[in-house]
Structure formats: C-alpha cells, structure tokens
Biopython code that builds the backbone (N, CA, C, O; Angstrom):
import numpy as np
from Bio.PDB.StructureBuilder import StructureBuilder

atoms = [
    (1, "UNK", "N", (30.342, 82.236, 31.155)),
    (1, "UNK", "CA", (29.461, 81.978, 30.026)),
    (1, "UNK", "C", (28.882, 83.305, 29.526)),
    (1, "UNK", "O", (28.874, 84.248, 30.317)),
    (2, "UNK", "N", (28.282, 83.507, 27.996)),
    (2, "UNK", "CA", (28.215, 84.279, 27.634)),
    (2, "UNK", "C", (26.261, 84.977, 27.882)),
    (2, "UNK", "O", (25.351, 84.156, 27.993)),
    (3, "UNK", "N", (26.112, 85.774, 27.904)),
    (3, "UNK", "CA", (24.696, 86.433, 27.887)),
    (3, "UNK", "C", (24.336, 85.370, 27.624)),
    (3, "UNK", "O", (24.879, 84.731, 26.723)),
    (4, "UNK", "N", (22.904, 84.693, 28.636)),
    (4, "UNK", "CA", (22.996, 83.777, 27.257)),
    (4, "UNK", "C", (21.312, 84.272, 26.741)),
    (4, "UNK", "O", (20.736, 83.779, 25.771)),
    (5, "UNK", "N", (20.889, 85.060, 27.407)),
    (5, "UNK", "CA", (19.644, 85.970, 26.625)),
    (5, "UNK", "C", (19.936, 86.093, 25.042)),
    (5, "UNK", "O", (19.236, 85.696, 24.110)),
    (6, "UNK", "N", (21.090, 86.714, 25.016)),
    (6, "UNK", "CA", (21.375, 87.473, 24.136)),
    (6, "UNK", "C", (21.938, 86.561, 23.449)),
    (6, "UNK", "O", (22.598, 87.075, 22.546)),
    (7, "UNK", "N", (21.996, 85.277, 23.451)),
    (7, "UNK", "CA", (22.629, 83.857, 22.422)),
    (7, "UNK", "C", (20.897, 83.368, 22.071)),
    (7, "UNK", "O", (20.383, 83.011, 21.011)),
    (8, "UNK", "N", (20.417, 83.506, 23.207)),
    (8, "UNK", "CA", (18.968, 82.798, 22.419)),
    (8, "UNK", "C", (18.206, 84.005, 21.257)),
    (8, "UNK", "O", (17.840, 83.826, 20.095)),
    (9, "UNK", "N", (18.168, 85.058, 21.985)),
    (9, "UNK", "CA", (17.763, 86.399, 20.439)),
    (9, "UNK", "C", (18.593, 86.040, 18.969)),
    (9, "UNK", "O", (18.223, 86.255, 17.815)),
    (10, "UNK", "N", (19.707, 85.483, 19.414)),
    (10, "UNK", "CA", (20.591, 85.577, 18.361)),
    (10, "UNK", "C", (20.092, 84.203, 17.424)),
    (10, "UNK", "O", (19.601, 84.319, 16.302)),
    (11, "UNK", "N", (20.265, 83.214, 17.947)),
    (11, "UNK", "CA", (19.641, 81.923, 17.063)),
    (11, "UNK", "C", (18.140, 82.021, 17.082)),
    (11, "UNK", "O", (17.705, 81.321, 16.168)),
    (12, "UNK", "N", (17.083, 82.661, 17.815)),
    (12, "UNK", "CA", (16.094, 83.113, 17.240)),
    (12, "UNK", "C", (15.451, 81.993, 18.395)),
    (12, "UNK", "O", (14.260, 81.735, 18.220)),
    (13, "UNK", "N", (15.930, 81.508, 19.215)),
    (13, "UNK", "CA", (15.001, 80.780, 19.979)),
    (13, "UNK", "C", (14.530, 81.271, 21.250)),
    (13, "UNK", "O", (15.318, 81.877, 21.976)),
    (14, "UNK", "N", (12.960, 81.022, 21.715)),
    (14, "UNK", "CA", (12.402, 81.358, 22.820)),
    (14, "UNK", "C", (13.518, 82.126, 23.992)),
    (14, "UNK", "O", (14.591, 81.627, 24.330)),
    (15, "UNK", "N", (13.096, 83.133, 24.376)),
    (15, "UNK", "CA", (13.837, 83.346, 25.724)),
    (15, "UNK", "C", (13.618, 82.460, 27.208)),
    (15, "UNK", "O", (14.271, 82.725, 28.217)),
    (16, "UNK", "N", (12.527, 81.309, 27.143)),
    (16, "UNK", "CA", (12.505, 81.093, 28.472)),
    (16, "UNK", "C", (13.158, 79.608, 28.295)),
    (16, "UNK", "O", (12.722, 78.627, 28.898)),
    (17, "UNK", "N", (14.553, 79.558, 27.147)),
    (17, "UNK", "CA", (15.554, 78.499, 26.963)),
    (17, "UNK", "C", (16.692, 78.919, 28.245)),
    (17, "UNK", "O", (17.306, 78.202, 29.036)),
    (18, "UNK", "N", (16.667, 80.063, 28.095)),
    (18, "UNK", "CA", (17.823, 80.945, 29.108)),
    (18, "UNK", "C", (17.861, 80.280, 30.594)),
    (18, "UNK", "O", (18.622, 79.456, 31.101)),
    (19, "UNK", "N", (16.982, 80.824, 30.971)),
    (19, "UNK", "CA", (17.135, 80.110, 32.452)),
    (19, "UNK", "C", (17.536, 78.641, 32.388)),
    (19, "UNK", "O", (18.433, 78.315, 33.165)),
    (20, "UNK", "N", (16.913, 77.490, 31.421)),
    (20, "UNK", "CA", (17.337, 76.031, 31.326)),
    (20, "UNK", "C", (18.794, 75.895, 31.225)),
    (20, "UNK", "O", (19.546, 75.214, 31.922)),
    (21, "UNK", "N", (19.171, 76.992, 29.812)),
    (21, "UNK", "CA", (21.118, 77.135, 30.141)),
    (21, "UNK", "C", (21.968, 77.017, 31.428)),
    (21, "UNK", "O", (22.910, 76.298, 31.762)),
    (22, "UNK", "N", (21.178, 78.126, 32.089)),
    (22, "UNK", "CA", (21.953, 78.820, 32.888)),
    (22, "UNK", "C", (21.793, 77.615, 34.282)),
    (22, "UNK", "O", (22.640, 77.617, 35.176)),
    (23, "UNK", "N", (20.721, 76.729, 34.296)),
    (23, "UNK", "CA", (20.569, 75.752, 35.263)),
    (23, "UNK", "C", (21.621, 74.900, 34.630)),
    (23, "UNK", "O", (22.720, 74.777, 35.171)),
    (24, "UNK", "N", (21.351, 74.356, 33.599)),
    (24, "UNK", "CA", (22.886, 73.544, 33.147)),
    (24, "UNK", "C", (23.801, 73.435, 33.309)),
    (24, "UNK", "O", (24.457, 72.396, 33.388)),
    (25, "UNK", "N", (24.293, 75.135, 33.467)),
    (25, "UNK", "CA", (25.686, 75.308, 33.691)),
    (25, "UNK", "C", (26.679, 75.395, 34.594)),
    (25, "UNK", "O", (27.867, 75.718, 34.603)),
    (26, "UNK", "N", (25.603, 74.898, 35.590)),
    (26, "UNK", "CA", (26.235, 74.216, 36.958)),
    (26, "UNK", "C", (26.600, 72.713, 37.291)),
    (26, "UNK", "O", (26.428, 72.179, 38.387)),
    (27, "UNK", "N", (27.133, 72.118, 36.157)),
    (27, "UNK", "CA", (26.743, 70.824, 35.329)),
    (27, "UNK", "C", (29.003, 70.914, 35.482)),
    (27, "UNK", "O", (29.721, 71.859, 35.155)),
    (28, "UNK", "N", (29.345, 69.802, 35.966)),
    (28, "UNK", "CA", (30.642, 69.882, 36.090)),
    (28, "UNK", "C", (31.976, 70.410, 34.578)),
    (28, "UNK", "O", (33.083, 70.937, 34.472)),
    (29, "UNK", "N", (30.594, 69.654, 33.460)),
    (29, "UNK", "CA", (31.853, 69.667, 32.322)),
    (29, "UNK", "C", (30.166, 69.832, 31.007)),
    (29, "UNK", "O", (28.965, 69.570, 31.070)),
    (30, "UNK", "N", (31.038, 70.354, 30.087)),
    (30, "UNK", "CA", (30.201, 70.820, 28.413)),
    (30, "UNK", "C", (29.225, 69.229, 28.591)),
    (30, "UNK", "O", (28.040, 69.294, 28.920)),
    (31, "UNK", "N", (29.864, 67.964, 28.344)),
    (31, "UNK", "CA", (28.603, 66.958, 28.404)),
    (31, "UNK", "C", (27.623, 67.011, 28.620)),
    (31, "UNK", "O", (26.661, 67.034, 27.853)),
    (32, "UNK", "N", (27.692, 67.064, 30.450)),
    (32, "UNK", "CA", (26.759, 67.194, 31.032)),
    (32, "UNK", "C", (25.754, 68.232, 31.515)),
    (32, "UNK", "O", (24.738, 68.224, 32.210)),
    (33, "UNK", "N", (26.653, 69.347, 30.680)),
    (33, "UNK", "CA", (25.923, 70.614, 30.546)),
    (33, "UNK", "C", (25.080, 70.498, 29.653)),
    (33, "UNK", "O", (24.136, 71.281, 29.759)),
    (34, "UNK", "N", (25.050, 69.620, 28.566)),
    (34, "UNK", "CA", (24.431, 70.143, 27.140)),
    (34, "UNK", "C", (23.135, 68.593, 27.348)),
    (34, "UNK", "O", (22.048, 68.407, 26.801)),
    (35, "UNK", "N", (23.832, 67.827, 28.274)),
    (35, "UNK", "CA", (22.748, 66.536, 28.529)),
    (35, "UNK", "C", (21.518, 66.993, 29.276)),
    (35, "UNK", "O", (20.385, 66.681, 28.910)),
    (36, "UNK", "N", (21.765, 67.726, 30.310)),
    (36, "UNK", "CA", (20.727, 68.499, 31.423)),
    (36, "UNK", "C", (20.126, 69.507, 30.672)),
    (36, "UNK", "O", (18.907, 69.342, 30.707)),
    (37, "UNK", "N", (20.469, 70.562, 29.952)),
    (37, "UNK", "CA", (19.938, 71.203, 29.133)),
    (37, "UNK", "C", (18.756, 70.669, 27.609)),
    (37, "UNK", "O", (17.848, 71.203, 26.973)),
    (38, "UNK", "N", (19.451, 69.391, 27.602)),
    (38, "UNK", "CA", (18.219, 69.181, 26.754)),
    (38, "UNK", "C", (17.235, 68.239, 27.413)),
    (38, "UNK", "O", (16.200, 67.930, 26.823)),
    (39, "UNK", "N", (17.549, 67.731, 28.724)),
    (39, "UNK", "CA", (16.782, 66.351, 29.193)),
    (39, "UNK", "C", (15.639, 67.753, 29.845)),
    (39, "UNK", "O", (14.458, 67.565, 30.137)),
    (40, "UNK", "N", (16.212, 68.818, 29.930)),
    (40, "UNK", "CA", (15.097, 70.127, 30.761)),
    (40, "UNK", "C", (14.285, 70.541, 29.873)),
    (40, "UNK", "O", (13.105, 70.732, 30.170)),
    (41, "UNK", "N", (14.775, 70.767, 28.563)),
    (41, "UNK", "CA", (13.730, 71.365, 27.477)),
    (41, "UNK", "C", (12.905, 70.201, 26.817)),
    (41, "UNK", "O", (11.935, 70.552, 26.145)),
    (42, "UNK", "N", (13.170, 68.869, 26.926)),
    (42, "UNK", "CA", (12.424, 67.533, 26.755)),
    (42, "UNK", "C", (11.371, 67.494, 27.915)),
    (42, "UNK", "O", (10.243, 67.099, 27.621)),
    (43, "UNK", "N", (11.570, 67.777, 28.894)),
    (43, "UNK", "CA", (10.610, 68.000, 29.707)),
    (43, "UNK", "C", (9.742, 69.280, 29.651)),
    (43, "UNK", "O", (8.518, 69.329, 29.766)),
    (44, "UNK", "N", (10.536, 70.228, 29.469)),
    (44, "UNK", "CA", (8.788, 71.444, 28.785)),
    (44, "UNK", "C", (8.292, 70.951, 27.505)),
    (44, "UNK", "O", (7.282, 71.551, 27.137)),
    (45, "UNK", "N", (8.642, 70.174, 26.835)),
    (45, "UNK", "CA", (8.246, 69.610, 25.755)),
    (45, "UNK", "C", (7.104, 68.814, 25.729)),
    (45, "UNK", "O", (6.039, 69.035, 25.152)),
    (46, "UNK", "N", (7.443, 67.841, 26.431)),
    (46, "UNK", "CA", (6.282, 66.601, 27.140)),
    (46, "UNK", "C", (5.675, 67.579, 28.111)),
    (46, "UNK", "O", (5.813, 68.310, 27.130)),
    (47, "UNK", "N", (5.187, 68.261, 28.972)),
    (47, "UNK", "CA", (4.784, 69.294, 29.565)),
    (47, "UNK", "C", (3.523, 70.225, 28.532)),
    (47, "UNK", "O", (2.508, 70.629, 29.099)),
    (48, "UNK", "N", (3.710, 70.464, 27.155)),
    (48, "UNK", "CA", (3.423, 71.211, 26.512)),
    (48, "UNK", "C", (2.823, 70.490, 25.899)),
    (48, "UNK", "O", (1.866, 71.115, 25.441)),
    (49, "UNK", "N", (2.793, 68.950, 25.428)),
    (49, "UNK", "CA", (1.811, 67.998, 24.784)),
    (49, "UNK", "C", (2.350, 67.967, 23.649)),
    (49, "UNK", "O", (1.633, 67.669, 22.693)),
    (50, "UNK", "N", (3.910, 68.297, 23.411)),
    (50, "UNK", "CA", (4.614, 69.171, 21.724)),
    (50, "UNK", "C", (4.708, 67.601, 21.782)),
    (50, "UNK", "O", (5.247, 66.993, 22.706)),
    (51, "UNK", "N", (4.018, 66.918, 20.493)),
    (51, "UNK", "CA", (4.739, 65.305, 19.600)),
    (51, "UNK", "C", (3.558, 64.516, 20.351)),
    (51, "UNK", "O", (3.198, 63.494, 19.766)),
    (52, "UNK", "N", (2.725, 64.904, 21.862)),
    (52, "UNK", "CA", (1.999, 63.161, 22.031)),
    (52, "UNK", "C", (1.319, 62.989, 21.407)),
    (52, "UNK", "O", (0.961, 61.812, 21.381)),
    (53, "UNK", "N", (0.818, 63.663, 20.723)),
    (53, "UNK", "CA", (-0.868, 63.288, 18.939)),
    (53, "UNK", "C", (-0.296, 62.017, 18.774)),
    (53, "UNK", "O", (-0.931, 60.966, 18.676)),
    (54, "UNK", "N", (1.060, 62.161, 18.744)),
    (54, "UNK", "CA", (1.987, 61.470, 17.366)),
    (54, "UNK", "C", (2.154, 60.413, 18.158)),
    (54, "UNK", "O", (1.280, 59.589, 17.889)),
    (55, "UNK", "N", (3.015, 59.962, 19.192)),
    (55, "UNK", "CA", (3.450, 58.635, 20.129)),
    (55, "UNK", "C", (3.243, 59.241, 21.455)),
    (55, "UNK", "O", (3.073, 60.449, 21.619)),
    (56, "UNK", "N", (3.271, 58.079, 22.702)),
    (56, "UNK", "CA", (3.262, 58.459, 23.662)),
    (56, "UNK", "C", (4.507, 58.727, 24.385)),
    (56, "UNK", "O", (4.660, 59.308, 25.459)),
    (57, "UNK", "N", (5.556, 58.083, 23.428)),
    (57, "UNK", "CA", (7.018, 58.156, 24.297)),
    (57, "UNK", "C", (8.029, 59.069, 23.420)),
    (57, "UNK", "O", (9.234, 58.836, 23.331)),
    (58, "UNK", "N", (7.341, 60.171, 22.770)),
    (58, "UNK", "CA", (8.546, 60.936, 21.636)),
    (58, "UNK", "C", (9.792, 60.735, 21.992)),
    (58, "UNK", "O", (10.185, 60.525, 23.140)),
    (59, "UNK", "N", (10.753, 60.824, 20.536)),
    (59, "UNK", "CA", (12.130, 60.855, 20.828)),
    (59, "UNK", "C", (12.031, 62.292, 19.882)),
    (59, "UNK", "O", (11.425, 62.254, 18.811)),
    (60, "UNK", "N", (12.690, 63.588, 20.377)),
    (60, "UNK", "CA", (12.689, 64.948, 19.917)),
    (60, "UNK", "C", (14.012, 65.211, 19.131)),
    (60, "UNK", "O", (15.164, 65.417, 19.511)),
    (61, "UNK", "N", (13.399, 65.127, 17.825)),
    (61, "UNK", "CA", (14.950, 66.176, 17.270)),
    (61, "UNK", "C", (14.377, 67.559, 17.018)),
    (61, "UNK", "O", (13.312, 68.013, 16.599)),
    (62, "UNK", "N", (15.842, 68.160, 17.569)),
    (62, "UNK", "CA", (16.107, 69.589, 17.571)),
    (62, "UNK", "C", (16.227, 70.209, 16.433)),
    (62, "UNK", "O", (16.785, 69.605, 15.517)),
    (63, "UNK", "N", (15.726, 71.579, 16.214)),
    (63, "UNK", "CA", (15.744, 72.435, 14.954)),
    (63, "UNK", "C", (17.870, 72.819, 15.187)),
    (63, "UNK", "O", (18.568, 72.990, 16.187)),
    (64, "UNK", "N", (18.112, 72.803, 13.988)),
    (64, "UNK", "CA", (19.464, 73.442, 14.085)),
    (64, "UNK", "C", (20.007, 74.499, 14.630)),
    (64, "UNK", "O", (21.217, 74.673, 14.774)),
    (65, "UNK", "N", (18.973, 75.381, 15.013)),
    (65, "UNK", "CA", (19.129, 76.631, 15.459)),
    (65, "UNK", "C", (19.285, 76.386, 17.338)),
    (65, "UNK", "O", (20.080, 76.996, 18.054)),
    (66, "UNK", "N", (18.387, 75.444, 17.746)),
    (66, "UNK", "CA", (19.063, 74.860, 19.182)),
    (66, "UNK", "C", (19.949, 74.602, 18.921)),
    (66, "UNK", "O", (20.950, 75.315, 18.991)),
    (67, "UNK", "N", (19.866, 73.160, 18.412)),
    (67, "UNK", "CA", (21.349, 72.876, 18.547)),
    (67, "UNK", "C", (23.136, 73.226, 18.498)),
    (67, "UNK", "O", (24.165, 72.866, 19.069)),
    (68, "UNK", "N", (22.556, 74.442, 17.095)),
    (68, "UNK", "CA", (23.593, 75.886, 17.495)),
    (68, "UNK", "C", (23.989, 76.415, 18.817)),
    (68, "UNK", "O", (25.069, 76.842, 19.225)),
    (69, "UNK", "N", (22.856, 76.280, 19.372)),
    (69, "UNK", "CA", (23.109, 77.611, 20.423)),
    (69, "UNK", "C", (23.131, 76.733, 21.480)),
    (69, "UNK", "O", (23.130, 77.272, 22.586)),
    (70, "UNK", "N", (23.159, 75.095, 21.442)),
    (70, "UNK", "CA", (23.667, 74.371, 22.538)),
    (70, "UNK", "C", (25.022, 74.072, 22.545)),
    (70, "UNK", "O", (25.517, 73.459, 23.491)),
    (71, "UNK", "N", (25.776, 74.496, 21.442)),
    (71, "UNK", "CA", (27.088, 74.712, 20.522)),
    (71, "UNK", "C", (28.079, 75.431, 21.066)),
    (71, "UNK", "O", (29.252, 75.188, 21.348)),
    (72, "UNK", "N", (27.175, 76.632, 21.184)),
    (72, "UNK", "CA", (27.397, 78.369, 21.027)),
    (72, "UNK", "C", (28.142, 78.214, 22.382)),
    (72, "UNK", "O", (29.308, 78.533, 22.615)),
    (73, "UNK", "N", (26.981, 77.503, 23.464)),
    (73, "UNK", "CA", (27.042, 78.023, 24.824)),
    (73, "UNK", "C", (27.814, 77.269, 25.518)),
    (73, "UNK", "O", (28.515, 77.862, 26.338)),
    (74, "UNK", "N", (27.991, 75.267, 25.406)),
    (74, "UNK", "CA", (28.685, 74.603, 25.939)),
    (74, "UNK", "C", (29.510, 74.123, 24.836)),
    (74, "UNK", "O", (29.034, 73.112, 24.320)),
    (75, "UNK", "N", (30.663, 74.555, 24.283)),
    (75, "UNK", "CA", (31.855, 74.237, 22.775)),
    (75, "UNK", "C", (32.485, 72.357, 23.160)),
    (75, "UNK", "O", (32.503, 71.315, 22.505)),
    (76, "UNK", "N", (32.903, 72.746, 24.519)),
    (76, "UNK", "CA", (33.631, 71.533, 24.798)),
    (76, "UNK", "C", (33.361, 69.771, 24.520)),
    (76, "UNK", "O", (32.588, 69.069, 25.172)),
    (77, "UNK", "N", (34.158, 69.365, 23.472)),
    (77, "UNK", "CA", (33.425, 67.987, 23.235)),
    (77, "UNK", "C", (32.317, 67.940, 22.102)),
    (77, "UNK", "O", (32.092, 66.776, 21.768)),
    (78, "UNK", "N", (31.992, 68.343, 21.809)),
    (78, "UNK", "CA", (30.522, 68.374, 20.733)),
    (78, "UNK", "C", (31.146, 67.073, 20.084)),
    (78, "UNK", "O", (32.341, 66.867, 19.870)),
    (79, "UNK", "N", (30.056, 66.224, 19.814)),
    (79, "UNK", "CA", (30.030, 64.915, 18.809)),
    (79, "UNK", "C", (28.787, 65.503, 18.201)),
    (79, "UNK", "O", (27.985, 66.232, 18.783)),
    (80, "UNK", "N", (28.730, 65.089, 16.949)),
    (80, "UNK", "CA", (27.896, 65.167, 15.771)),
    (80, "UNK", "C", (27.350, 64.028, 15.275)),
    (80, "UNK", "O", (27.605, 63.396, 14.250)),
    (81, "UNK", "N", (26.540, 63.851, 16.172)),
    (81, "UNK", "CA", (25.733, 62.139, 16.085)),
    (81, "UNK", "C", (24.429, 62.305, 14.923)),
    (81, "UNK", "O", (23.693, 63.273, 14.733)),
    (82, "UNK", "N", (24.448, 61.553, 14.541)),
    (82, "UNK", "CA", (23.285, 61.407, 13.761)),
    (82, "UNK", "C", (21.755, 61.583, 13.757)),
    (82, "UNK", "O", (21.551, 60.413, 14.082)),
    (83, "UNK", "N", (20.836, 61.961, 13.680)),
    (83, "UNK", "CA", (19.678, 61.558, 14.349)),
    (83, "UNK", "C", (18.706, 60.732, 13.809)),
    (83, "UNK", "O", (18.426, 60.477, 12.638)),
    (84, "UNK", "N", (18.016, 60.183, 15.359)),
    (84, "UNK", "CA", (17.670, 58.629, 15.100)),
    (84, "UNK", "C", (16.359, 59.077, 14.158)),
    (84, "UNK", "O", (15.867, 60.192, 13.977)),
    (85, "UNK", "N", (15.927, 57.541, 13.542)),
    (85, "UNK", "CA", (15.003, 57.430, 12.397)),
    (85, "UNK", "C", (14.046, 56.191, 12.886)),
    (85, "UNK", "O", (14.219, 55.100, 12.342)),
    (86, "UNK", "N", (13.260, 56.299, 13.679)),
    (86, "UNK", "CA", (11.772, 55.397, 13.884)),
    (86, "UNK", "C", (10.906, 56.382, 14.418)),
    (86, "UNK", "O", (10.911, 57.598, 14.607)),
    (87, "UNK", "N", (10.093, 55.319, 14.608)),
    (87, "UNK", "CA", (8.586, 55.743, 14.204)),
    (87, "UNK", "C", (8.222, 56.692, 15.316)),
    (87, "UNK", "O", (7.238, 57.425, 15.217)),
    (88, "UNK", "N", (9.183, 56.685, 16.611)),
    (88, "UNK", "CA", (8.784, 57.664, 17.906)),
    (88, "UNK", "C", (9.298, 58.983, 17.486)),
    (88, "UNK", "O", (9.043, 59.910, 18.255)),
    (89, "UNK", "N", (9.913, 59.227, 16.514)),
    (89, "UNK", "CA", (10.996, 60.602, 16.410)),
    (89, "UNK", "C", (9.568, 61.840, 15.751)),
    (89, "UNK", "O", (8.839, 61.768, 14.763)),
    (90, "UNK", "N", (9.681, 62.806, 16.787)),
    (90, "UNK", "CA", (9.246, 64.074, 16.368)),
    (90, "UNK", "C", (10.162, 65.165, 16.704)),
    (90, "UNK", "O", (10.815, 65.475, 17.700)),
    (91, "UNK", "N", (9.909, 65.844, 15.021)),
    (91, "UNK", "CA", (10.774, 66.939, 14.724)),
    (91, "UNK", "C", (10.379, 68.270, 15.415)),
    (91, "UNK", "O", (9.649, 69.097, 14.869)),
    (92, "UNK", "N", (10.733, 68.371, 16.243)),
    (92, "UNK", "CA", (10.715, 69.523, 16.784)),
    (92, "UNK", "C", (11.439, 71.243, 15.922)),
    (92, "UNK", "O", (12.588, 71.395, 15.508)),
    (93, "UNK", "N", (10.467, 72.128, 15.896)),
    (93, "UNK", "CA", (10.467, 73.377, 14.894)),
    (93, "UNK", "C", (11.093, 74.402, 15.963)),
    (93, "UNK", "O", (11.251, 73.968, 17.104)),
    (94, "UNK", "N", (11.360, 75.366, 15.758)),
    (94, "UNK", "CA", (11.282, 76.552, 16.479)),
    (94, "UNK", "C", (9.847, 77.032, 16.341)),
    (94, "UNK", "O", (9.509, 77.813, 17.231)),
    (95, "UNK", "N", (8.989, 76.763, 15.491)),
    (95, "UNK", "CA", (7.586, 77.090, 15.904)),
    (95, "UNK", "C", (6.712, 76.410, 17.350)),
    (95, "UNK", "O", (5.771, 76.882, 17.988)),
    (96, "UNK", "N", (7.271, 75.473, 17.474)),
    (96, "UNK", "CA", (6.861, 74.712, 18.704)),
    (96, "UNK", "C", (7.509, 74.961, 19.909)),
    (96, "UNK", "O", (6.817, 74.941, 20.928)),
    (97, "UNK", "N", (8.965, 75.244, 20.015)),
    (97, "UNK", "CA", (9.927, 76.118, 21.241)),
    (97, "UNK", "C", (8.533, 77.071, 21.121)),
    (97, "UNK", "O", (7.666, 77.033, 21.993)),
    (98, "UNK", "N", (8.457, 77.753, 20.170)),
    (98, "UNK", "CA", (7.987, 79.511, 20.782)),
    (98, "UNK", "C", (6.488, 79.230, 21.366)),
    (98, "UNK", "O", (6.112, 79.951, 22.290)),
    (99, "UNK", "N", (5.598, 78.195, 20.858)),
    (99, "UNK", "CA", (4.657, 78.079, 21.094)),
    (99, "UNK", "C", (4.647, 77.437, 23.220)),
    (99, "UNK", "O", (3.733, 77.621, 24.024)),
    (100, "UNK", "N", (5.716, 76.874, 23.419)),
    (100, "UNK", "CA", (5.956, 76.823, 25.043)),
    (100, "UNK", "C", (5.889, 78.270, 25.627)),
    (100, "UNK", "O", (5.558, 78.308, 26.812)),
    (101, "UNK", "N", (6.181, 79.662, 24.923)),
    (101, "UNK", "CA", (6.507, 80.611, 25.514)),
    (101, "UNK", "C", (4.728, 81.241, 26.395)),
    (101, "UNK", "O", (4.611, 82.143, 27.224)),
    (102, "UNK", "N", (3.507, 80.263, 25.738)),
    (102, "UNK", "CA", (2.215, 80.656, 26.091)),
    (102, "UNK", "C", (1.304, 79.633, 26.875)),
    (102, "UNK", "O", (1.166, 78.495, 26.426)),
    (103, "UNK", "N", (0.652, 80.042, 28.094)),
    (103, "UNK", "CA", (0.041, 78.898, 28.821)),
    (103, "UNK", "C", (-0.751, 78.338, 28.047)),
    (103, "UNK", "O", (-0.924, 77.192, 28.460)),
    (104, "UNK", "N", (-1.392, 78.550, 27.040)),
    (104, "UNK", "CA", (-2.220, 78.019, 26.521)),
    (104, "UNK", "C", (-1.726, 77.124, 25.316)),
    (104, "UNK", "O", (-2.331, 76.739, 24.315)),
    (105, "UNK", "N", (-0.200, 76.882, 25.815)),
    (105, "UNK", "CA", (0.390, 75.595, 24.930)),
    (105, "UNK", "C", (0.378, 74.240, 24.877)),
    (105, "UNK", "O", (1.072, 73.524, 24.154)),
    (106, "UNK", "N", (-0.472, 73.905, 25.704)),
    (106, "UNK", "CA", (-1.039, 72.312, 25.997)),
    (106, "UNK", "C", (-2.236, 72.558, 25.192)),
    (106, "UNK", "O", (-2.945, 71.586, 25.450)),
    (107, "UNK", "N", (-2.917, 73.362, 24.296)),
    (107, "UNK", "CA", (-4.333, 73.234, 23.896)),
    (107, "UNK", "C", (-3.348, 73.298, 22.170)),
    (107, "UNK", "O", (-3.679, 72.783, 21.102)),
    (108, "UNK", "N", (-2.458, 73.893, 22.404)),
    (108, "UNK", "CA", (-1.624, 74.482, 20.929)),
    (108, "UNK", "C", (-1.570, 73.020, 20.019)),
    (108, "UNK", "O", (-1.409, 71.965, 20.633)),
    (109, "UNK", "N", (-1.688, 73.017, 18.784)),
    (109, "UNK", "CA", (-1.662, 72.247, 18.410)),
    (109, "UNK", "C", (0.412, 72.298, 17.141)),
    (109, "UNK", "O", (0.594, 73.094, 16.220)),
    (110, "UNK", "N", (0.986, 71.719, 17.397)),
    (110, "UNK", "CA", (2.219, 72.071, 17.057)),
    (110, "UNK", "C", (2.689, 71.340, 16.176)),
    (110, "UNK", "O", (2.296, 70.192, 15.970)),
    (111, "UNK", "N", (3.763, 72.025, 15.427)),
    (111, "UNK", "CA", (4.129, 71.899, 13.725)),
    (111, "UNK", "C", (4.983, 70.388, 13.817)),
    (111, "UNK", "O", (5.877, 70.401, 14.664)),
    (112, "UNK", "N", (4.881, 69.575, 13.338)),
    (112, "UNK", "CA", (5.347, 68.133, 13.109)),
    (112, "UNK", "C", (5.486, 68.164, 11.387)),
    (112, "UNK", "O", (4.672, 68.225, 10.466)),
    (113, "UNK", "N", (6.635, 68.104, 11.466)),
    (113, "UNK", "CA", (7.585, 67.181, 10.135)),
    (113, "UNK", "C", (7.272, 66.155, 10.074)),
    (113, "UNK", "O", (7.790, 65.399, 9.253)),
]
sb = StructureBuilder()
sb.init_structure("model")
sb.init_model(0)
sb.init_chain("A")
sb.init_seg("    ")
for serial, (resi, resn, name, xyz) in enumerate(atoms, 1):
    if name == "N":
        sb.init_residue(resn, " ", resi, " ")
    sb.init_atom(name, np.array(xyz, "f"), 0.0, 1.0, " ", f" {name:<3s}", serial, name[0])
structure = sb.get_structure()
C-alpha cells in the first residue's frame, strides 16, 4: 500500500485517518478493508459528538475527498451506492474530520449540511 500519510495530505484530509488505514489493511480483501476503515472513523466520529445535536443514532455521509482516498487506498471492488436520505443522515465536512485532530473536539461545535 501506498504512503498513506502522504494520500491523506493529498485529498486534504486529517492525518490521524492514517493510522485507521493502515489498521484496515490487515482486513483480508478491499471490502473489508474499506468497511473497517469507515466503521473506525464512525467511531471517532460518535467519540467527538460530530452529528449528536442532530440525532442520537447518526448515519454519516462522507465528504468526497474521503471517499477518494478510501478509493485511492483500497481500488478493489468499489460500488458506487447512493447515499441514504432520512432524517438520521449527517453530512459530514472535512471541517469536522479536522476538527477530531483537537481534544477539545467534544466541546467543538461542527459544520452540518
């Protein structure tokens, strides 16, 4: 696999995505690489308080620029599913990734579409 520091500088997202990759990628096949990788950053997510204002059970869509670089890093298989539309869905920004990069991101109040 490639740098993958140097894949997150590149799509512009947080560096402490890297290590979540790189735990992934001990993941047998691209699926389940790219399933563990986001079920890990859904959990610093809920961790960070990013969407509970909004519901208690968020469903997170990704800025394109993850999802690029969940692309970038595991190619194999990609489906291009749709994303879902009710009332639990918060849009997750790259302003809100970067805002995880600070302990004081559970007080952060974060950008919702």
């Amino acid at each position: 696999m490639e740098n993958v520091a140097r894949l997150c500088q590149q799509y512009g997202i947080p560096l402490w995505v890297a290590p979540v990759l790189e735990q992934a990628a001990t993941m047998r096949c691209d699926k389940s690489r790219r399933h563990k990788a986001y079920r890990l950053i859904r959990r610093r997510l809920w961790e960070g308080r990013i969407g509970l204002e909004k519901t208690k059970y968020p469903t997170y869509i990704y800025p394109k620029e993850l999802k690029n670089l969940m692309r970038s890093a595991f190619p194999a298989g990609v489906c291009d599913y749709p994303d879902p539309d009710h009332s639990q869905v918060v849009h997750v920004t790259l302003e809100d990734l970067h805002l995880l990069d600070h302990p004081e991101a559970g007080n952060a109040q974060p950008c919702l579409q």
